[in-house]
VOVEXNU-108719 format. One record per residue (C-alpha): residue number from 1; residue in three letters; x, y, z. Coordinates in nm, 4 decimals. Example, Ala and Ser with C-alpha at 12.3 -4.5 7.8 and 13.67 -1.06 7.14 Angstrom:
2
pos, code, x, y, z
1, ala, 1.2300, -0.4500, 0.7800
2, ser, 1.3670, -0.1060, 0.7140
//
This chain:
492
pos, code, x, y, z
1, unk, 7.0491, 32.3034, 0.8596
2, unk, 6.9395, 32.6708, 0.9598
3, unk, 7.1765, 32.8112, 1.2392
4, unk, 7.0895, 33.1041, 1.4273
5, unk, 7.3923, 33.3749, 1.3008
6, unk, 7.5675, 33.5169, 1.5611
7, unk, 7.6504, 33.9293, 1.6090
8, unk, 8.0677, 33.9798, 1.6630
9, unk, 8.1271, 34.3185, 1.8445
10, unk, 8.4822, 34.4306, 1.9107
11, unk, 8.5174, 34.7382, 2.1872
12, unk, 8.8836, 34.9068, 2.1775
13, unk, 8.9422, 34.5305, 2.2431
14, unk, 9.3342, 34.4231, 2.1899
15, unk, 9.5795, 34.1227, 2.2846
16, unk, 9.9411, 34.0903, 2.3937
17, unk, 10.0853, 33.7064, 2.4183
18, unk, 10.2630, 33.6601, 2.7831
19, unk, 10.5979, 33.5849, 2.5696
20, unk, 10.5694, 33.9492, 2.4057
21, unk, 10.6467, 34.2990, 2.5176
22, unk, 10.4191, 34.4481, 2.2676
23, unk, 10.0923, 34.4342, 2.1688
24, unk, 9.9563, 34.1547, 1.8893
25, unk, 9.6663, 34.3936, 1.8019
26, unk, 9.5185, 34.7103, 1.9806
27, unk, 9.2562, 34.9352, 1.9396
28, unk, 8.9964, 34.7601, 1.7783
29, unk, 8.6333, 34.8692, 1.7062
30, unk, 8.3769, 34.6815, 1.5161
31, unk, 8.0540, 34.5408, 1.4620
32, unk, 8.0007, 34.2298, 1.2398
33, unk, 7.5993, 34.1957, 1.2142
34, unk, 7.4391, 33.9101, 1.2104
35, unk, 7.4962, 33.7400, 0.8552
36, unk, 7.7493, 33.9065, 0.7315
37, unk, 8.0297, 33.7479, 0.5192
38, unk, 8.3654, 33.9532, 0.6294
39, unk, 8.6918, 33.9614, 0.4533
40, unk, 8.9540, 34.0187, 0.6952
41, unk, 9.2584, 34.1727, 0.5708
42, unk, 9.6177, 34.2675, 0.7267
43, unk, 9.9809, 34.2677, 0.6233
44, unk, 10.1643, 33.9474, 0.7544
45, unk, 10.1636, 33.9966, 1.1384
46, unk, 9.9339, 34.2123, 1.2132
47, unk, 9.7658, 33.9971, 1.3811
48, unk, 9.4651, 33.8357, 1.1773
49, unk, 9.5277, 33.5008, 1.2989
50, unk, 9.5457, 33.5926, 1.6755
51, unk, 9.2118, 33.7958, 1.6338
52, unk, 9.0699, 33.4380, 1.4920
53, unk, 9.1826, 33.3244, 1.7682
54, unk, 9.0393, 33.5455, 2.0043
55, unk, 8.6988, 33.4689, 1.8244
56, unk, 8.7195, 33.1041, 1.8400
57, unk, 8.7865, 33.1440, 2.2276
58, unk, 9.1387, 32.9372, 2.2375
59, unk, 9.3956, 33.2335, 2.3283
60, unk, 9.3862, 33.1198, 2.6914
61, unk, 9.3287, 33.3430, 2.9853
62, unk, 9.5736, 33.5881, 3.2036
63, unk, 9.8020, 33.3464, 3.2552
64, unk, 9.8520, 33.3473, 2.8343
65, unk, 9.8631, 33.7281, 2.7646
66, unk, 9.6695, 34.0230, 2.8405
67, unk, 9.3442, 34.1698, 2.7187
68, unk, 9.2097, 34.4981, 2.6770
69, unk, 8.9193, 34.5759, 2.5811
70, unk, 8.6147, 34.3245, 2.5491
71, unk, 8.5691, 34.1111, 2.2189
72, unk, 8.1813, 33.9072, 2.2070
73, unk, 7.9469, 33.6870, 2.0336
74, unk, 7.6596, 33.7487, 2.0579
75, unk, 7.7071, 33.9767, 2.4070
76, unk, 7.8810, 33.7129, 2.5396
77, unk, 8.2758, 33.7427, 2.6197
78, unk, 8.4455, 33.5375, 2.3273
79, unk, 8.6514, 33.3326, 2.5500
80, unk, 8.3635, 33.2266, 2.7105
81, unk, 8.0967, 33.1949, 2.4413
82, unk, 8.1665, 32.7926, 2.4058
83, unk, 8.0405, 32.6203, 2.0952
84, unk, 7.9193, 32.9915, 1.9313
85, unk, 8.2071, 32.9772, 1.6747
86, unk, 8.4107, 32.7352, 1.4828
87, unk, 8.7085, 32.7766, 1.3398
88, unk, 8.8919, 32.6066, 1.0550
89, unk, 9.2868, 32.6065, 1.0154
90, unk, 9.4777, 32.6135, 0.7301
91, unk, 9.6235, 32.3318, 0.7556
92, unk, 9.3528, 32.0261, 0.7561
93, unk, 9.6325, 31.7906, 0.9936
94, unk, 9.6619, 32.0636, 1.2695
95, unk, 9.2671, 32.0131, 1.3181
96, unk, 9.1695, 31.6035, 1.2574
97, unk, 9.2439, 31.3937, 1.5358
98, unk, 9.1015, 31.0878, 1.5317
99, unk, 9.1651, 30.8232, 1.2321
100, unk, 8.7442, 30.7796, 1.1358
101, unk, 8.6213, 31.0185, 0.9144
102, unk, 8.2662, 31.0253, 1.1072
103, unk, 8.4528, 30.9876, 1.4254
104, unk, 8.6542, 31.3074, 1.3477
105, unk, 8.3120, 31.4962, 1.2229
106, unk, 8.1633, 31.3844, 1.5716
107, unk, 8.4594, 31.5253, 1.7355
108, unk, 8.3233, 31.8506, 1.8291
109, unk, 7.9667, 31.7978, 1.9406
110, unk, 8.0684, 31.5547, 2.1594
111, unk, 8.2908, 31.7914, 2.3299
112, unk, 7.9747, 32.0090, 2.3491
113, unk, 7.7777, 31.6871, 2.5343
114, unk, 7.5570, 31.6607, 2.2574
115, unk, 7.3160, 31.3423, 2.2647
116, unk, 7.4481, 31.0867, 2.0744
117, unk, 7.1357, 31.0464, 1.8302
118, unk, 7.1483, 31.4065, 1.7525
119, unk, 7.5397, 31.4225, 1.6978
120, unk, 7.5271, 31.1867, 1.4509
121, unk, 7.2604, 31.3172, 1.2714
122, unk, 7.4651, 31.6395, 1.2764
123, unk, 7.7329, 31.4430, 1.1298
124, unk, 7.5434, 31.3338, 0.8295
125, unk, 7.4393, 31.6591, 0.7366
126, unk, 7.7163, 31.8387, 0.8023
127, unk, 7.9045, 31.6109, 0.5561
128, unk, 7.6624, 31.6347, 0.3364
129, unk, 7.6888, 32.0030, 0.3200
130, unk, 8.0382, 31.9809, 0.2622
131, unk, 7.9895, 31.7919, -0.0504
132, unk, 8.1253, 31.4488, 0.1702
133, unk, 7.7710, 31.2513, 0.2121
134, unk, 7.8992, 30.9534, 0.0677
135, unk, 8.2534, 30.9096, 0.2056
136, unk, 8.2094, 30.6113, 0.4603
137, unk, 8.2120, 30.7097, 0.7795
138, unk, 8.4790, 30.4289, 0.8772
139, unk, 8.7390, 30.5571, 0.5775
140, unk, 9.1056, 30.6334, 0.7308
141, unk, 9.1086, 31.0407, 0.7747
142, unk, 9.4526, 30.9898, 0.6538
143, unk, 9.3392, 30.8201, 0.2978
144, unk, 9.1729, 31.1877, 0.2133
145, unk, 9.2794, 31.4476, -0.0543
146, unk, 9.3727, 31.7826, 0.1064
147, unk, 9.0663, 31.9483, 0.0044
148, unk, 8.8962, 31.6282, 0.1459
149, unk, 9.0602, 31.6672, 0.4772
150, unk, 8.9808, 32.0573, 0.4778
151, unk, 8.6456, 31.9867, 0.3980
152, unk, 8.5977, 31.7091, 0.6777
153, unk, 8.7123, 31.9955, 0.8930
154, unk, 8.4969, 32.2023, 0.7978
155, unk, 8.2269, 31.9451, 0.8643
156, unk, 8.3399, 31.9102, 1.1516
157, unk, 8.2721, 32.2674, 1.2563
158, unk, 7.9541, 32.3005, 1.1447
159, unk, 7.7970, 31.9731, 1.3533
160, unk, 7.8641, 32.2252, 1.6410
161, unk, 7.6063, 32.4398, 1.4488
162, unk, 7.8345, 32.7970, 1.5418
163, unk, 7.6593, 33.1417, 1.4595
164, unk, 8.0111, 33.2371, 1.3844
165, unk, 8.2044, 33.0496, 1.0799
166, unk, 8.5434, 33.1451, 1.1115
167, unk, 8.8441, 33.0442, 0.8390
168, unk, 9.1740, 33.0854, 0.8669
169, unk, 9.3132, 33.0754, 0.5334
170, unk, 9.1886, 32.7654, 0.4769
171, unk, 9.2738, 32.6591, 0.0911
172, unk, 9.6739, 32.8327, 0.1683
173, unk, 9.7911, 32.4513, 0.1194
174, unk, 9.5957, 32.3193, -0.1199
175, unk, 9.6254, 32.2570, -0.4652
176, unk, 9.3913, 32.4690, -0.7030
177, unk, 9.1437, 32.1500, -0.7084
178, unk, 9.1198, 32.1635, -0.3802
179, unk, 9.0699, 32.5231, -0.3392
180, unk, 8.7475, 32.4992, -0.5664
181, unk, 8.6505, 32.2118, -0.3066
182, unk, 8.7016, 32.4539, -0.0214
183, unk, 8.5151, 32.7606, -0.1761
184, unk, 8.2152, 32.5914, -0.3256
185, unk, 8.1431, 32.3735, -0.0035
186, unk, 8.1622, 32.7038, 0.1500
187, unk, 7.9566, 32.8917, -0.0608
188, unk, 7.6945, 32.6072, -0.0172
189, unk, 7.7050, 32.6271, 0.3472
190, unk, 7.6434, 32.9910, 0.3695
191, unk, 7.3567, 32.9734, 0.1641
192, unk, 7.1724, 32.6832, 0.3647
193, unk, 7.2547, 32.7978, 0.6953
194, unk, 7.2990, 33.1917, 0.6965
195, unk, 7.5413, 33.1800, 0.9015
196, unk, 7.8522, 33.4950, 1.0056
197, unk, 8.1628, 33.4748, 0.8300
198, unk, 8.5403, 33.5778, 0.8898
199, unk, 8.7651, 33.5067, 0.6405
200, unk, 9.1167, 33.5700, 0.6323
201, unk, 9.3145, 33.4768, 0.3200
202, unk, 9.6021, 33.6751, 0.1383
203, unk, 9.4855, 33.5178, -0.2193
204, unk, 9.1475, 33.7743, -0.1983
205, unk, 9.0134, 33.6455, -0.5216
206, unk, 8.8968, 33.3086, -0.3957
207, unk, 8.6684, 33.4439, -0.1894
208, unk, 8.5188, 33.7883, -0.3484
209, unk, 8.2151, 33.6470, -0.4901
210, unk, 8.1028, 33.5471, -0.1392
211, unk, 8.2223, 33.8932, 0.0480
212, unk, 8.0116, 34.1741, 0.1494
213, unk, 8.2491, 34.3514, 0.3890
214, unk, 8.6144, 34.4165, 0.3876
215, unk, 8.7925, 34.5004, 0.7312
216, unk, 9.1312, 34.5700, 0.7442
217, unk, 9.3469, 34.5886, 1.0212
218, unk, 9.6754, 34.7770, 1.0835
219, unk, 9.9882, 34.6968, 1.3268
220, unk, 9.9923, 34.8701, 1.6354
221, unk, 10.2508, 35.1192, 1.6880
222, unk, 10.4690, 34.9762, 1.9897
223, unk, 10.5282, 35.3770, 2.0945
224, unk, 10.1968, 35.5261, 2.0127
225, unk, 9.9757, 35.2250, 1.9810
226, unk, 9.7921, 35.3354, 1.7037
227, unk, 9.6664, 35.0376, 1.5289
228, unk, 9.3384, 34.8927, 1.4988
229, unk, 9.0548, 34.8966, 1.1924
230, unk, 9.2111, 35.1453, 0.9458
231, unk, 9.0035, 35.0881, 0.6716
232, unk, 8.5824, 34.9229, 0.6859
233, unk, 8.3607, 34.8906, 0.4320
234, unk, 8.1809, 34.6744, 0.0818
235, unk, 8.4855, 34.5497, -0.1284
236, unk, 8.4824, 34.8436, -0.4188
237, unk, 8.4490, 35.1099, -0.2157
238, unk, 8.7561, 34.9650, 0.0300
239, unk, 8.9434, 34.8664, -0.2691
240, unk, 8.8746, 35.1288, -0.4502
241, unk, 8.9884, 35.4020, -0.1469
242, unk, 9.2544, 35.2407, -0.0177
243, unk, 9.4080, 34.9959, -0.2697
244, unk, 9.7060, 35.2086, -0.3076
245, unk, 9.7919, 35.2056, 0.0619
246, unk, 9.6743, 34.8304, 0.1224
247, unk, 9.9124, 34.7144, -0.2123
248, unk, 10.1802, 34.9476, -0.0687
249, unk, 10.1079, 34.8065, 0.2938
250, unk, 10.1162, 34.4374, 0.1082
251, unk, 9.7886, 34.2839, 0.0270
252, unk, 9.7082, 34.1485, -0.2412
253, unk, 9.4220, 34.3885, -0.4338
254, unk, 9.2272, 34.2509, -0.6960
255, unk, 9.3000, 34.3165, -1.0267
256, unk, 9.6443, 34.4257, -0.9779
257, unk, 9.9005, 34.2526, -1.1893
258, unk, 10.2245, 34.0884, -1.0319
259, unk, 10.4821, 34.1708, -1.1609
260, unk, 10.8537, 34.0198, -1.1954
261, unk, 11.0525, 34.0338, -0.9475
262, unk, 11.2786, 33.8219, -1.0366
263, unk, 11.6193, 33.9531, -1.0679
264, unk, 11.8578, 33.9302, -1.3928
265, unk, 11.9229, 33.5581, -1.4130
266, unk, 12.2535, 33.4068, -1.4802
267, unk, 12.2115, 33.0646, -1.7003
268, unk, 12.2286, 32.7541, -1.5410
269, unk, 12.5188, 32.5117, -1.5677
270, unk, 12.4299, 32.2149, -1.6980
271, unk, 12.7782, 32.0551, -1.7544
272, unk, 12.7108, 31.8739, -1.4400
273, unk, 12.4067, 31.8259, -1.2495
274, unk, 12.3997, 31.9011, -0.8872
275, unk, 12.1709, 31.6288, -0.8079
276, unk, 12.0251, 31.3509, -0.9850
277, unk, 11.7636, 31.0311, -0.9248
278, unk, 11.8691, 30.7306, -1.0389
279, unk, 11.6160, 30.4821, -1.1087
280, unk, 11.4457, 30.6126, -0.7491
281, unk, 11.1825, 30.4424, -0.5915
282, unk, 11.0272, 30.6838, -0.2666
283, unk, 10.7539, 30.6693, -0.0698
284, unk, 10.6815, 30.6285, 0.3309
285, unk, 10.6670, 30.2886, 0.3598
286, unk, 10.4857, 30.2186, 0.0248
287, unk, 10.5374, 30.3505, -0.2949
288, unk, 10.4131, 30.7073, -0.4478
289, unk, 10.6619, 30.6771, -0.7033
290, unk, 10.9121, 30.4432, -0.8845
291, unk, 11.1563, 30.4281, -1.1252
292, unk, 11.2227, 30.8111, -1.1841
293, unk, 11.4854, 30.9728, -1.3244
294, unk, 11.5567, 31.3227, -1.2494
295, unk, 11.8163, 31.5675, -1.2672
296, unk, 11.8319, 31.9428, -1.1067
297, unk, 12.1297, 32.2158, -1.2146
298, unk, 12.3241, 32.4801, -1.0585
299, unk, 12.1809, 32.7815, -1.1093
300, unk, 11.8155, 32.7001, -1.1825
301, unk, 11.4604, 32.6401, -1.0025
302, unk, 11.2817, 32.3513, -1.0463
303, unk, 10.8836, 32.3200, -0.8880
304, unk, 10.7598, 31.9987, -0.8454
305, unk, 10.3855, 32.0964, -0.8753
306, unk, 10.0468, 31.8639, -0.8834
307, unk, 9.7490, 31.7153, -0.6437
308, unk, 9.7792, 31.7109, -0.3035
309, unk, 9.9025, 31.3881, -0.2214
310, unk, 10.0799, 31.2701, -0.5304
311, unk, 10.3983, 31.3062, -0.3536
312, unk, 10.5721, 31.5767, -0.3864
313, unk, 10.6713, 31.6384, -0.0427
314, unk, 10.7753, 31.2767, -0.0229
315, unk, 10.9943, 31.3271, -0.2866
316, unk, 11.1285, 31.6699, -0.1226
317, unk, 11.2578, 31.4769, 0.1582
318, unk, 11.3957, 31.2349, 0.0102
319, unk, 11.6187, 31.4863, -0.2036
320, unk, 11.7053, 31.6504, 0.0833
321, unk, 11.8382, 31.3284, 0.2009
322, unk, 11.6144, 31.2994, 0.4760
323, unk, 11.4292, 30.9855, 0.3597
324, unk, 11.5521, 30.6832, 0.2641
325, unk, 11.4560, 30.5764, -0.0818
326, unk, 11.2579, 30.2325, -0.1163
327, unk, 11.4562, 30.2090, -0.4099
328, unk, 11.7163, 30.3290, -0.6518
329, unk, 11.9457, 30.6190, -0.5630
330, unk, 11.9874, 30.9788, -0.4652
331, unk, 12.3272, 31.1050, -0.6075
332, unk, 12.4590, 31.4859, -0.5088
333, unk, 12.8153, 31.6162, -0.7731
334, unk, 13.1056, 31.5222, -0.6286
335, unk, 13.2422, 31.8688, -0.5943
336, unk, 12.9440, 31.9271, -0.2973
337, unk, 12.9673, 31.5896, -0.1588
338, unk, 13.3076, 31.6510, -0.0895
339, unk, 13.3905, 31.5712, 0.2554
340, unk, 13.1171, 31.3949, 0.3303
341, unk, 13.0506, 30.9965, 0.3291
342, unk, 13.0403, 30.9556, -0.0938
343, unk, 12.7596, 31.1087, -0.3203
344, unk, 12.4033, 30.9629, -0.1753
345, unk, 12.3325, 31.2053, 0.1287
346, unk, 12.0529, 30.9641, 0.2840
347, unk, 12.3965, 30.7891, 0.3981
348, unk, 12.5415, 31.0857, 0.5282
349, unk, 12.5426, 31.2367, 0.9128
350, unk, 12.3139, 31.5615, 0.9753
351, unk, 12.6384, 31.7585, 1.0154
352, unk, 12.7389, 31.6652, 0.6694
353, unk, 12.4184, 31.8385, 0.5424
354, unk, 12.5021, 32.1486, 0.6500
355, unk, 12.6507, 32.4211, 0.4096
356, unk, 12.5519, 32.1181, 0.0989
357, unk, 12.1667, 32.0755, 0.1056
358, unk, 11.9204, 32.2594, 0.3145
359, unk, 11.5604, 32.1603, 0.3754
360, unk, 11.2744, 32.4251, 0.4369
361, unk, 10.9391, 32.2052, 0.5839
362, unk, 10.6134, 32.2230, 0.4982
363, unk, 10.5284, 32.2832, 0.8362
364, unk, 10.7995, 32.5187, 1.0137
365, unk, 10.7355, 32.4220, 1.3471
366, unk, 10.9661, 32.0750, 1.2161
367, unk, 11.2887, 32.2895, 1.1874
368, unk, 11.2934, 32.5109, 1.4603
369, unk, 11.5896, 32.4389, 1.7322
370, unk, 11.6196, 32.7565, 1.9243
371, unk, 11.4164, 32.9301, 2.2003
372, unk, 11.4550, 33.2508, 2.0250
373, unk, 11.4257, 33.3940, 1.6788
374, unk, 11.8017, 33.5263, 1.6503
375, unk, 11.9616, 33.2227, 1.7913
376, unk, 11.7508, 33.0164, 1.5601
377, unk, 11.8951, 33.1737, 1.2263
378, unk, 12.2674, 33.1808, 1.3735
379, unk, 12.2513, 32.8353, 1.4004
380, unk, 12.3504, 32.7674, 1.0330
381, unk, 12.5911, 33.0139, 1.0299
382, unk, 12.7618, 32.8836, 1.3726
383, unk, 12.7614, 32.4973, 1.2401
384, unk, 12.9389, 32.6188, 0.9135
385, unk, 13.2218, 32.7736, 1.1023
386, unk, 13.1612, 33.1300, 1.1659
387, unk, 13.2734, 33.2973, 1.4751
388, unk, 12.9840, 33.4022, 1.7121
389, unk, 13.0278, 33.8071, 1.6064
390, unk, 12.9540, 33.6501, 1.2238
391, unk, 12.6996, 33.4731, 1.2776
392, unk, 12.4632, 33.6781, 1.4616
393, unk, 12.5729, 33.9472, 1.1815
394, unk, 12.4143, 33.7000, 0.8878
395, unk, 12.1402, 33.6265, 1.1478
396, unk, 12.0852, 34.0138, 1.1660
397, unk, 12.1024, 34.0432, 0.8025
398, unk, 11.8621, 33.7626, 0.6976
399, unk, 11.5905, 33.8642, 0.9946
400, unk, 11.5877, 34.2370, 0.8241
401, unk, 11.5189, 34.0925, 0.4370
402, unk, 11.2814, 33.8997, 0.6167
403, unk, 11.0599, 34.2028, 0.8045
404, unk, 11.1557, 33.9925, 1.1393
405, unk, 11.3820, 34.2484, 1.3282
406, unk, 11.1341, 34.3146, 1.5719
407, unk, 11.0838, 33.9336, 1.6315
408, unk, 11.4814, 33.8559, 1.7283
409, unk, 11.4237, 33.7983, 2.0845
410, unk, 11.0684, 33.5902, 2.0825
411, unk, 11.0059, 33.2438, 2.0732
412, unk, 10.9781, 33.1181, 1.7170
413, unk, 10.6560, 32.8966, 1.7874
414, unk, 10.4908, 33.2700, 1.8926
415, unk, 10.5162, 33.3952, 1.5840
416, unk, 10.2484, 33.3669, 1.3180
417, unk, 10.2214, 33.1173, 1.0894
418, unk, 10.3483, 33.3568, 0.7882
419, unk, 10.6174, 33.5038, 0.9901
420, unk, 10.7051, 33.1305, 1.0763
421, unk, 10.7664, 33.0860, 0.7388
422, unk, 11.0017, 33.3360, 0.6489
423, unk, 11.2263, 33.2417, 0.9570
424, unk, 11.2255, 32.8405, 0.8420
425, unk, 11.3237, 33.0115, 0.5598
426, unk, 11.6026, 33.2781, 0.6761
427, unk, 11.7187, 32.9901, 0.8887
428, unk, 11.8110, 32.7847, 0.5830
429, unk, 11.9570, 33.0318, 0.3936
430, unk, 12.1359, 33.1363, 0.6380
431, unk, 12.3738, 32.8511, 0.5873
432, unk, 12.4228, 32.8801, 0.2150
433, unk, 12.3733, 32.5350, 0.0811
434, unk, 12.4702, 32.4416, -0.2422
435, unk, 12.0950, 32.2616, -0.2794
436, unk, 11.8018, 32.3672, -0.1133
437, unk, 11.4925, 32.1894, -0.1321
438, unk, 11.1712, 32.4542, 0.0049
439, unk, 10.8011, 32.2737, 0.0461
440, unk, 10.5401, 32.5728, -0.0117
441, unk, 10.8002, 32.8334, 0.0853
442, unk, 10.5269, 33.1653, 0.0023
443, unk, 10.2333, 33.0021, 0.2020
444, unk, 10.1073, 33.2811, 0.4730
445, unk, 10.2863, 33.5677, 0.2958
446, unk, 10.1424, 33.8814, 0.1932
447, unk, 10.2383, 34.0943, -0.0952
448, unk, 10.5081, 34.2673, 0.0178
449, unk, 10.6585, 33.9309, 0.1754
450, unk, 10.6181, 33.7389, -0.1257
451, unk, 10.8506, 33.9735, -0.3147
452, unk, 11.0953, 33.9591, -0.0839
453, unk, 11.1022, 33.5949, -0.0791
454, unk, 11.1210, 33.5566, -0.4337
455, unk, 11.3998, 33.7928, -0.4389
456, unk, 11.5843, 33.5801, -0.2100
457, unk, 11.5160, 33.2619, -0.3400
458, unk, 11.6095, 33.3977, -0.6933
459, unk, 11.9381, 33.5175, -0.5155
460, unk, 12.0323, 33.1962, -0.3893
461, unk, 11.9328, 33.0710, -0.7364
462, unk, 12.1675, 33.3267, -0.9558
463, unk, 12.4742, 33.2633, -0.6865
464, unk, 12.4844, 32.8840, -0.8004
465, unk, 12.2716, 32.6667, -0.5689
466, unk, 12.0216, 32.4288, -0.7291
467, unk, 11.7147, 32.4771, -0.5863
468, unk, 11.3767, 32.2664, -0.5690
469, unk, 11.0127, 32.4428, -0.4642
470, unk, 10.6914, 32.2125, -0.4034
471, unk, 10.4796, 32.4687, -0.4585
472, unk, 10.0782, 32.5464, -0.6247
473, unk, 10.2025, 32.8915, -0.6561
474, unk, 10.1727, 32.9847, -1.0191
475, unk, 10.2481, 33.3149, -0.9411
476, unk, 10.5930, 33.2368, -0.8139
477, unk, 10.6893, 32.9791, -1.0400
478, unk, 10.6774, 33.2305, -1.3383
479, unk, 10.8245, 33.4738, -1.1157
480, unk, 11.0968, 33.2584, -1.1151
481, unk, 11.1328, 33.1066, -1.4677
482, unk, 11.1111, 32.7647, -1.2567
483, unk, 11.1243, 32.5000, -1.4451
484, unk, 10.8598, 32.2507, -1.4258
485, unk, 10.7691, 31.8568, -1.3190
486, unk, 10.4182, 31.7678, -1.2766
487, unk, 10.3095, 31.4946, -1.0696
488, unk, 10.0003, 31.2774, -1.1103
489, unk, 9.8496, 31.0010, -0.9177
490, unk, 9.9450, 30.6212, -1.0035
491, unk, 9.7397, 30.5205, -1.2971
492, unk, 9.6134, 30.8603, -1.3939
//
């Protein structure tokens, strides 16, 4: 497959959504020649995703936000240029639709009228590519790995046959398997098509050995509107020039060690536990796991870490008491299941949750309640008791730890997916529970967001709550002295 790579030109060209008063990006001046393999960088929010966005043609017209500017493919108006570039989401389920794996693959040509014959001979080689030419095309989409389903969309993308390959963090929610999936089906692609890449991704070292240009892009300034590409170039001479200010601005440079930011711990109490499994069978509908026996202290993280799809989400929810177990029991201490219907919180009401185990989602779009961002997070606090003054103080609070201030009167689906994260998660913590359960809580986080969310979670930790991460994030599980269970797949 040898696609015609397309040329990306970006004249002072800038975006506000309709929802916003200020600008999502402004100022921006490039040229991406035909080809080239681009590493786009930006602190969380500055607006990576809505520039991918832009480029893929799917921010809408005037009626959505307002433009300045002009942003093309190949000299044609992005929004217009239909079928010149794919994109590919970081999370595989927010992109397949249909329940056929070659129906999915097919999805896109056929949107683009493309004879049937020559669609599904796009479809073979396009899975092919991806390292998928002998799934059968009838398999259930949902019977994939994650770095299966990423790689189907990906597929899926490239039957279109786009000059312009553009992926938006796409291995951010994948285990590392699965990120090796991701980057070598990549890497083969590029080299049998040619095509232009954009990749954004906050992890740079996945991606380095396939990078010839780094462009990095800066918040605009709501009062002068200074913004824009603030720093363009090969990878050591942009890293090497500006890694200070891009480490201190919150990427994370190559090479540079993490350190720990973990505060002084206090030990955990292990008199009692806060929460144990008792012979627990869970699963959604049929088993992923049976007969396990866990137990999770005051005081202490625990990461339930292994393959996509062993689980561990599953399990999350069913701790948090908002799954049933097929089996077996979920048991919380008696001193936090006071007041509520006895000790297995799958029995109890959603009020009786509050303030005793809190549940941050994979996806935060699950949790959100409120038409704005300030409301959201004084939700917790209001349903726990506190006046309305009190509240919206611990809502202030949390929304500053959380670099959100400027956020407190949007819509929490307008936000970006990072900055979605850190409210699911300043909405949870918000109400203090005694056990919080967090699925992926540092996915779409930069640097500088990373830290503060291990601070916090470390905070909650050393203040007595047991606390559970699903995570792949080896970074913050040492961070946090987490202790460990690994999950595998039955029979492994």
């Amino acid at each position: 497959m040898r696609i015609t790579p397309a040329r990306v030109e970006a004249k002072d060209w800038g975006w506000r959504h309709a929802t916003r008063k200020d600008f999502a990006l402004r100022g921006l001046d490039f040229d991406i020649r035909p080809g080239e393999h681009v590493l786009l960088l930006g602190a969380s929010g500055a607006g990576k995703s809505t520039l991918m966005a832009g480029l893929a043609g799917v921010l809408g017209g005037s009626d959505e936000g307002e433009q300045e500017g002009s942003l093309t493919i190949d000299g044609v108006e992005a929004g217009i240029a239909r079928g010149k570039a794919g994109l590919v989401l970081q999370d595989p389920d927010s992109q397949i639709i249909l329940e056929r794996v070659g129906d999915d693959a097919a999805f896109g040509c056929e949107n683009l009228a493309v004879p049937r014959d020559e669609t599904w001979r796009r479809v073979r080689e396009s899975l092919d590519l991806v390292g998928l030419k002998d799934i059968d095309l009838d398999r259930s989409t949902r019977h994939l790995s994650g770095g299966q389903r990423q790689r189907l969309a990906l597929a899926g993308v490239l039957a279109m046959q786009p000059g312009l390959l553009l992926l938006d963090e796409p291995t951010a929610n994948l285990d590392p398997e699965g990120v090796r999936e991701v980057h070598d089906a990549v890497r083969d692609v590029l080299a049998r098509t040619g095509q232009t890449m954009v990749v954004v991704e906050h992890h740079i070292d996945v991606w380095m050995d396939l990078i010839d240009r780094v462009i990095v892009i800066g918040h605009p300034d709501p009062d002068s509107h200074v913004g824009g590409v603030i720093a363009d170039g090969k990878p050591d001479e942009v890293f090497g020039e500006y890694g200070d200010l891009l480490a201190r601005g919150g990427a994370w440079v190559p090479g540079r060690a993490i350190p720990d930011r973990a505060p002084a711990r206090v030990r955990a109490d292990r008199r009692e536990p806060a929460l144990v499994t008792e012979d627990l069978g869970f699963g959604r509908g049929f088993p992923l796991g049976e007969h396990i026996d866990l137990e999770f202290f005051s005081g202490e993280v625990t990461a339930l870490m292994g393959p996509n799809g062993a689980g561990k989400s599953t399990l999350a929810l069913t701790l948090a008491g908002l799954l049933k177990p097929l089996a077996g029991h979920v048991r919380v201490r008696a001193d936090i299941a006071e007041g509520a219907r006895g000790g297995e919180p799958d029995k109890w009401k959603s009020r009786e949750l509050l303030g005793r185990i809190g549940m941050v989602f994979q996806e935060p779009e699950h949790q959100f309640a409120a038409a704005l961002v300030r409301d959201e997070v004084a939700i917790g606090p209001k349903s726990m008791g506190a006046d309305e003054a009190r509240a919206y103080a611990i809502a202030d609070e949390m929304l500053e730890r959380m670099n959100l201030s400027r956020f407190a009167k949007a819509n929490p689906y307008t936000l970006s997916g990072g900055e979605k994260r850190r409210l699911s998660v300043a909405s949870m913590l918000a109400g203090a529970p005694r056990i919080l359960v967090m699925d992926e809580p540092t996915f779409g986080q930069d640097f500088t967001t990373w830290t503060e969310m291990v601070d916090l979670i470390a905070k909650v930790r050393d203040r007595g709550s047991a606390v559970v991460i699903v995570t792949h994030d080896e970074a913050l599980v040492k961070a946090l002295d987490a202790r460990r269970i690994m999950f595998g797949f039955a029979g492994e």
